[in-house]
N, C-alpha and C positions, 0 to 999 in steps of 0.2 A: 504494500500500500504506500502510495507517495505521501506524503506529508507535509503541505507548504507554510513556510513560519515563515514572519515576519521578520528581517532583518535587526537586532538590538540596537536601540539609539547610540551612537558615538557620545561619548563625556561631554556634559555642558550642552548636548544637544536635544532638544525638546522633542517626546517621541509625536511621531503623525498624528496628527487629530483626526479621527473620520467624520465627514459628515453627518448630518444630521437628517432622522428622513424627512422632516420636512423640507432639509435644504436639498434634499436630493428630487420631493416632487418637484420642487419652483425649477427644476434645469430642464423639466420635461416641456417641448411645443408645442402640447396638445392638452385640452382640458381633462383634468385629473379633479375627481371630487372625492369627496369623506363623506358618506351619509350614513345616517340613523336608521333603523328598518321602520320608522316613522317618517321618511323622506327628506329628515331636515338636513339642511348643509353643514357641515360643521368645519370643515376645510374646504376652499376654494385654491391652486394653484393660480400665478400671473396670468399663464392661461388661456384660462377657465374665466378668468377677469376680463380680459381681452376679446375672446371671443364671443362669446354668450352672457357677459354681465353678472359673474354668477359670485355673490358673497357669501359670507355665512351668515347662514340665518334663514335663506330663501328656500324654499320647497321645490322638493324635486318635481312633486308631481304637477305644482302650477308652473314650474320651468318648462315641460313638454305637457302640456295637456292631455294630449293624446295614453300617456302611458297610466295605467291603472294597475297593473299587476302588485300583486302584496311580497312587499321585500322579506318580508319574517319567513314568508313559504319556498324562498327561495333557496337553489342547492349553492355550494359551496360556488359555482361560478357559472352564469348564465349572460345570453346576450340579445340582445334587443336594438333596434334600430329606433331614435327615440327623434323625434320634431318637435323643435323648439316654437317659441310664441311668433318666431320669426319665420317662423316655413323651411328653416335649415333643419337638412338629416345629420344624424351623426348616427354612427356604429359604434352601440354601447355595451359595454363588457363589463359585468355585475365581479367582482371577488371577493370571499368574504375575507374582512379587516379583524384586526385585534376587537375583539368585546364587543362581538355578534353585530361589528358594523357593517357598509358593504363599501369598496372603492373603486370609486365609477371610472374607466377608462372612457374617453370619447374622441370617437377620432370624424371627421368631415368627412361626408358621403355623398358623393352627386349624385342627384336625382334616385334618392333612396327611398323604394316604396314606401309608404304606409303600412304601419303592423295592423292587421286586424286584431283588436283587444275585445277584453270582453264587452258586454252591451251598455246600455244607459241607465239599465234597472239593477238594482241589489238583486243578487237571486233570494236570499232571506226573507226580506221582508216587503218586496217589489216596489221599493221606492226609490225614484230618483239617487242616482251617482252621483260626486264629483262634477266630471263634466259636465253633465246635463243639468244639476243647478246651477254651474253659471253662465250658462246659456239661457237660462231662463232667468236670470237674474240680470243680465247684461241687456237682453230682449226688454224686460220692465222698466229700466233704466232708461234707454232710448227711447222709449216711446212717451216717456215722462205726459203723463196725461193723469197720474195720478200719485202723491208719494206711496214709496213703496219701504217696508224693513224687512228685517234680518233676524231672525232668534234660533239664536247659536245654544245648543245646551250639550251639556251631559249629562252622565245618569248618576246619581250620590250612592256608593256603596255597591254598584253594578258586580265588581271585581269580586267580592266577597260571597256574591252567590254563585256567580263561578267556582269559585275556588271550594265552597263547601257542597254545591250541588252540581256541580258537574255543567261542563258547557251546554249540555242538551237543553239541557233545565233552561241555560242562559240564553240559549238560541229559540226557546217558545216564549222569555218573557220579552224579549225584544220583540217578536213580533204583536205582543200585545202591547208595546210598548208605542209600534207603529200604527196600531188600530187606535190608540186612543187620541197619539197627536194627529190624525185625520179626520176622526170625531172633530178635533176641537176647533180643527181649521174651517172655513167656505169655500164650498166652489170657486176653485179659479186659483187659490194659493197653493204653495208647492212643498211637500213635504220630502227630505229629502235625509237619507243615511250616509254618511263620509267614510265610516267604518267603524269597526268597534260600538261603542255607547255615544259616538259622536251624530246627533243630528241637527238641522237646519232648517228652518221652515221658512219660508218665501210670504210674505205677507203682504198682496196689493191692497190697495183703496184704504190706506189706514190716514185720509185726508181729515176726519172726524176728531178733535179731540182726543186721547189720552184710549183712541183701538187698538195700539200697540199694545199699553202696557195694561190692558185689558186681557187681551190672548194671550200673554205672558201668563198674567196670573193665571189665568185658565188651565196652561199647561203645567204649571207645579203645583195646581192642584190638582189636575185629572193623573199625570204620574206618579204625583206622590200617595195616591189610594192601595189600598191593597190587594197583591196580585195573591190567587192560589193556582197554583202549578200542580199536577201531581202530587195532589194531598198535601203539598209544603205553603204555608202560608209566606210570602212574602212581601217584605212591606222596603221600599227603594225612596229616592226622590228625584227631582232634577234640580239641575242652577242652571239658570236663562242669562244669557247676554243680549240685548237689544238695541239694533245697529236702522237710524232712520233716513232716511235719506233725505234731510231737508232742502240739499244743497247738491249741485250737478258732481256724482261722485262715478268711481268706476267699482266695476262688481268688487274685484278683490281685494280694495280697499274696503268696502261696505262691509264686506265680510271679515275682515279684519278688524273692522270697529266693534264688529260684534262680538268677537272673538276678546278684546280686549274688554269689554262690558261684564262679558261671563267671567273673566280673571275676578274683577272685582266682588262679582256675585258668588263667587268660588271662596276668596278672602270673607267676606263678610258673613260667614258661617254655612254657607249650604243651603239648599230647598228654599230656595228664593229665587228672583228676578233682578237687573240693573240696566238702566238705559245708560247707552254711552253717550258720555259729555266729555266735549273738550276740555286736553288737560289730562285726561286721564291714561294717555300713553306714554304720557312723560317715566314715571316710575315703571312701568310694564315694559320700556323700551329697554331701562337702564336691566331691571333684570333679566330679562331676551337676554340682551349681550354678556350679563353675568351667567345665563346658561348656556349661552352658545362656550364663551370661555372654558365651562367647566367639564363642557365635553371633548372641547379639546386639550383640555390639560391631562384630561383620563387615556386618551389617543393619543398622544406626544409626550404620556410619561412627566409631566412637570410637578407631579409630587414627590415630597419626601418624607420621613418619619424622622423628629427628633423625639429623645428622649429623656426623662427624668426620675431621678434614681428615688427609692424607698428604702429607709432606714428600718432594720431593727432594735427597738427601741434598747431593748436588754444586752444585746450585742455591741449594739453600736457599730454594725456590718453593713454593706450596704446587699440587701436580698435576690433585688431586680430592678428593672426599669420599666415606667410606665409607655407604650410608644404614645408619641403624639402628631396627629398628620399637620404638615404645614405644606401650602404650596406656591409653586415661588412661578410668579406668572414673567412671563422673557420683558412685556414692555408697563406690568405695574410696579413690579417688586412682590415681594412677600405680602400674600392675602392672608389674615388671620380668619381661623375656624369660625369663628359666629358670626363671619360677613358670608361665609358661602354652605356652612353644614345643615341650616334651617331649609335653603331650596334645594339643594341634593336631596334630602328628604322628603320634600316635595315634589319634585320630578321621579322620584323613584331612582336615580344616578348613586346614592348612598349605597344601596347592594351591591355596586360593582366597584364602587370606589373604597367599601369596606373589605370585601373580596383579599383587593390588593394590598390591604393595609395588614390583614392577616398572613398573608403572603409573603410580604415585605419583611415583618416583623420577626417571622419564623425563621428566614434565613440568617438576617442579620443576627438576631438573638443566638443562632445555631454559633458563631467565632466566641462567645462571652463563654470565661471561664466559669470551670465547679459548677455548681448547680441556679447557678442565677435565674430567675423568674421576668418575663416577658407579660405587660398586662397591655393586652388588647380591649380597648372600648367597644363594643357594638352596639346599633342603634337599634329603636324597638323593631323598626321598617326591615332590616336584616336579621334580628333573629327570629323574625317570624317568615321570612324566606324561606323554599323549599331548600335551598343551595347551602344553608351554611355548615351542616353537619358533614357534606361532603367536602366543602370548603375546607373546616380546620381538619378532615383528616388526610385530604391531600395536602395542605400546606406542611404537617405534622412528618408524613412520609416522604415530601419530594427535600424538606429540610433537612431532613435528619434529627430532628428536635425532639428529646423526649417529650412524649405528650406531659407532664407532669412539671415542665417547665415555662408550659403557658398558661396564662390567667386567663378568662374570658370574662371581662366587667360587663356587667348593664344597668338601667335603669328599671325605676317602679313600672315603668310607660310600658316595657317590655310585655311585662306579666299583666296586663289590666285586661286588657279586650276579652282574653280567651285564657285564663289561668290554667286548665289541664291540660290541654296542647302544649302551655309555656313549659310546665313543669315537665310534661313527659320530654321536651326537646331538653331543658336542663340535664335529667337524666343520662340521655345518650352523649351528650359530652359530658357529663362525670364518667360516665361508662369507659368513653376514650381512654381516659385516665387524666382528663384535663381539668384543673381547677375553674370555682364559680366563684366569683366578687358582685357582692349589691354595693355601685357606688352611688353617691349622695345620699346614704342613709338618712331618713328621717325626717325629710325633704314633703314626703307622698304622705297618701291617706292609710293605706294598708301595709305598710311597710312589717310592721309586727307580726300582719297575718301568714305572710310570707315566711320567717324564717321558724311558723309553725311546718309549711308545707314540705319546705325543703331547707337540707340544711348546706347554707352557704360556709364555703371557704374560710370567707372574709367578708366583712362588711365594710367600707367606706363612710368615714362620718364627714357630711358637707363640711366644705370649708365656715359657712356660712356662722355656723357651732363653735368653731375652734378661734376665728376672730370675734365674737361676741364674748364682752368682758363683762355681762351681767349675771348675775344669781340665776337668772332663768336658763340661758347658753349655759353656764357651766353646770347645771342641774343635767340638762339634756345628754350634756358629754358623758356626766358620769356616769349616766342610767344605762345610755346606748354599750357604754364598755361595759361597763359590770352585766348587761344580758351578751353579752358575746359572748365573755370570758366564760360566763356560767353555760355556753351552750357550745363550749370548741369552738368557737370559730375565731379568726385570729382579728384585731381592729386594727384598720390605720387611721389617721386624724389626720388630712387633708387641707392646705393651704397654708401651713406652719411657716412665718414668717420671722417671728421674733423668738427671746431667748425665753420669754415670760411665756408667752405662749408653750414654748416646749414645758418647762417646768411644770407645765398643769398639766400636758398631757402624761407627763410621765408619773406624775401621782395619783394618774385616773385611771390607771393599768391598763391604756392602749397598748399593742405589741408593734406597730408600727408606726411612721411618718412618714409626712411626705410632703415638702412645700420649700421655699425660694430659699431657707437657712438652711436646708442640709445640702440643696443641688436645686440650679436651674436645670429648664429643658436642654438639651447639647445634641448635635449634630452625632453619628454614628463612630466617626473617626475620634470624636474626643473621649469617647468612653475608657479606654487604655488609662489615657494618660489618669480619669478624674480616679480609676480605679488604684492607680498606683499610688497616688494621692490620701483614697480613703483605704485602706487593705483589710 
């Protein structure tokens, strides 16, 4: 077998830097895109800028109209001849990307048939496509002889009946879902499925006073009734965005205002309506771009893990490190976690961006001497994932890490929704052989109840406790230790800054710390050094 190595840098000589892929698509003369299997852009090449306009942010499917086909069902590399808004063919080549994206190849094709795609109608629920509402939408517009809006919805809690009763189930309520917003509509207006729990309804002649947000109402209230499926009672809602056309607009703007209405109606709790008012995509823009950003910091790799050590109190050793994700954006600088960990959560981006973090963790951790301790955070949204049990045990086996030197921390939030599910998944990672942490003890409503269910590790007492220098804070401290100690499980005291602060923890028989006075966060390479430092 050949074997070809890299030449050793000469003294004083700085070895090659390789590229970067993104620096390696911008060399390609041919549009090269990053998409979601939800169609959004996330990476554009120069291009792709050049030829066809194409930024991040923009959808693929309103880039070629004509293409409908579902990216998620697609095989690992498929092709398609796709026509832009501009009548240009290009020969397009599907490949799947890192974290079930796809990266579109497109190259310029003269006089490139037309794909026959599928038809105008959902086969589901037989309601109007994509294209065919904004043709009927763009059709209403120009004939401007009456205004016309837009009610953009989805379905509150759709996912959940999936997931507990099966898509069949999910696929008869959707289409009761379409019988009833055609109930609700008149002759002449257009009801309309984009996919998923996504729909749209076309609303002419709404010249009358306050018909818009009329039908709105109508519609969360005729969805949010009670559906029975197959003996299962279910009860869903919707949230409405409502986009009017007071002013000479074009469809997919209109649609987009709706689209940003429903954000708002989405923030404001659920199972309601909002008409869009200017002004209102100011903040909705800034965060677009803080998701588009965070998809591509997840594709181009721009995070990192620093970490921060944990004292045993009695030792005075350091045990393990907590990781913590930070990510270092090329043209912001370093974003801090509670400017961008609330919308990861919200987009559902958190599962694959905690994936990595588990991932990351495990290897890194795998070079730290003795038995050192790795504490991984997860979110409620991941460990309630199908993924994550195979997550930490491939992470577990491709690191080489004994399982018994990871921590898995979580929150109250974890265990609320559905407590014996939570607990049986707790189970199978102690099963692993992997440690559980509740951190922010004490924080939640049921916190107690919990460490009747199961019994934790370790508990985490908020920082919140350990900087409160009243009667009441140190009552709480000392209770929360004294039931740990009383039930094995080991306590750390959290956010420990000062020297007065330690001193109470240590007479309150916590067994751990953790906070700015024993160790800041630190990058991966400085652990060495802080180790030889503390031994």
């Amino acid at each position: 077998m050949n074997v070809v190595t890299s030449p050793l840098p000469k003294p004083n000589q700085k070895p090659l830097a390789l590229p970067t892929a993104e620096q390696i698509l911008e060399l390609i003369p041919h549009p090269v895109l990053i998409v979601e299997t939800d169609g959004i852009v996330i990476y554009a090449n120069g291009a792709s800028k050049d030829a066809i306009g194409a930024f991040e942010g923009l959808d693929l499917y309103e880039m070629f109209p004509g293409f409908t086909s579902n990216l998620s069902s697609m095989t690992n590399t498929a092709s398609a001849v796709l026509t832009s808004r501009d009548n240009e063919n290009f020969e397009a080549v599907f490949s799947a990307f890192d974290g079930g994206r796809y990266l579109v190849d497109l190259r310029p094709r003269s006089h490139a048939p037309m794909i026959d795609f599928a038809g105008d109608f959902d086969e589901l629920t037989g309601l109007a496509k994509r294209n065919a509402l904004l043709s009927h939408v763009s059709a209403a517009l120009a004939l401007a002889t009456s205004t016309v809006a837009v009610h953009c919805l989805d379905l509150d809690r759709f996912k959940m009946v999936n997931d507990t009763l099966g898509h069949a189930v999910g696929d008869i309520l959707l289409k009761k879902v379409a019988d009833r917003l055609t109930a609700a509509c008149r002759k002449g207006d257009i009801v309309s499925r984009l996919g998923g729990d996504e729909f749209v309804v076309l609303q002419r002649d709404v010249d009358e006073e306050g018909a818009a947000e009329t039908l709105a109402s109508r519609i969360v209230d005729l969805v949010g009734r009670t559906y029975v499926i197959n003996g299962h009672t279910i009860n869903i809602g919707a949230s409405v965005g409502v986009a009017i056309a007071t002013n000479p607009v074009q469809a997919r703007d209109l649609l987009r205002n709706g689209d940003l209405a429903l954000y708002e109606a989405k923030k404001a709790g659920r199972g309601r309506y909002r008409v869009f008012e200017s002004g209102m995509d100011a903040d909705l823009l800034k965060r677009r771009e803080m998701e588009i950003d965070l998809r591509r910091a997840l594709a181009l790799k721009q995070f990192k893990l620093n970490y921060q050590p944990f004292f045993d109190v009695t030792t005075n050793k350091v045990d393990g490190f907590e990781a913590l994700l930070r990510w270092e954006h090329p043209v912001k600088g370093d974003i801090p976690p509670l400017s961008f960990i609330s919308l990861a959560e919200e987009n559902g981006l958190i599962v694959k961006i905690g994936e990595w973090v588990i991932r990351t963790a495990c290897i890194e951790a795998s070079c730290w001497p003795g038995e050192m301790v790795v504490a991984v955070n997860v979110s409620p949204l991941q460990f309630k994932a199908d993924t994550l049990l195979e997550t930490v045990a491939s992470a577990l086996q491709r690191s080489g890490l004994p399982a018994h030197r990871l921590e898995i921390e979580i929150t109250e939030g974890a265990l609320l929704d559905d407590t014996d599910n939570a607990i049986h998944t707790l189970t199978a990672l102690r099963d692993l052989g992997v440690k559980i942490s509740m951190d922010d003890f004490g924080t939640g409503y049921s916190s107690l109840s919990y460490l009747q269910k199961f019994p934790f590790d370790k508990i985490k007492i908020d920082r919140s406790f350990v900087a409160g220098d009243g009667a009441d804070s140190e009552a709480i401290l000392r209770s929360i230790a004294s039931l740990g100690t009383s039930l094995g499980m080991a306590i750390t005291a959290e956010g420990v800054e000062t020297g007065e602060q330690m001193a109470r923890i240590r007479g309150e028989r916590c067994t751990h710390v953790q906070g700015y006075l024993t160790g800041r966060p630190m990058g991966r390479d400085q652990i060495p050094a802080f180790l030889a430092q503390n031994p």
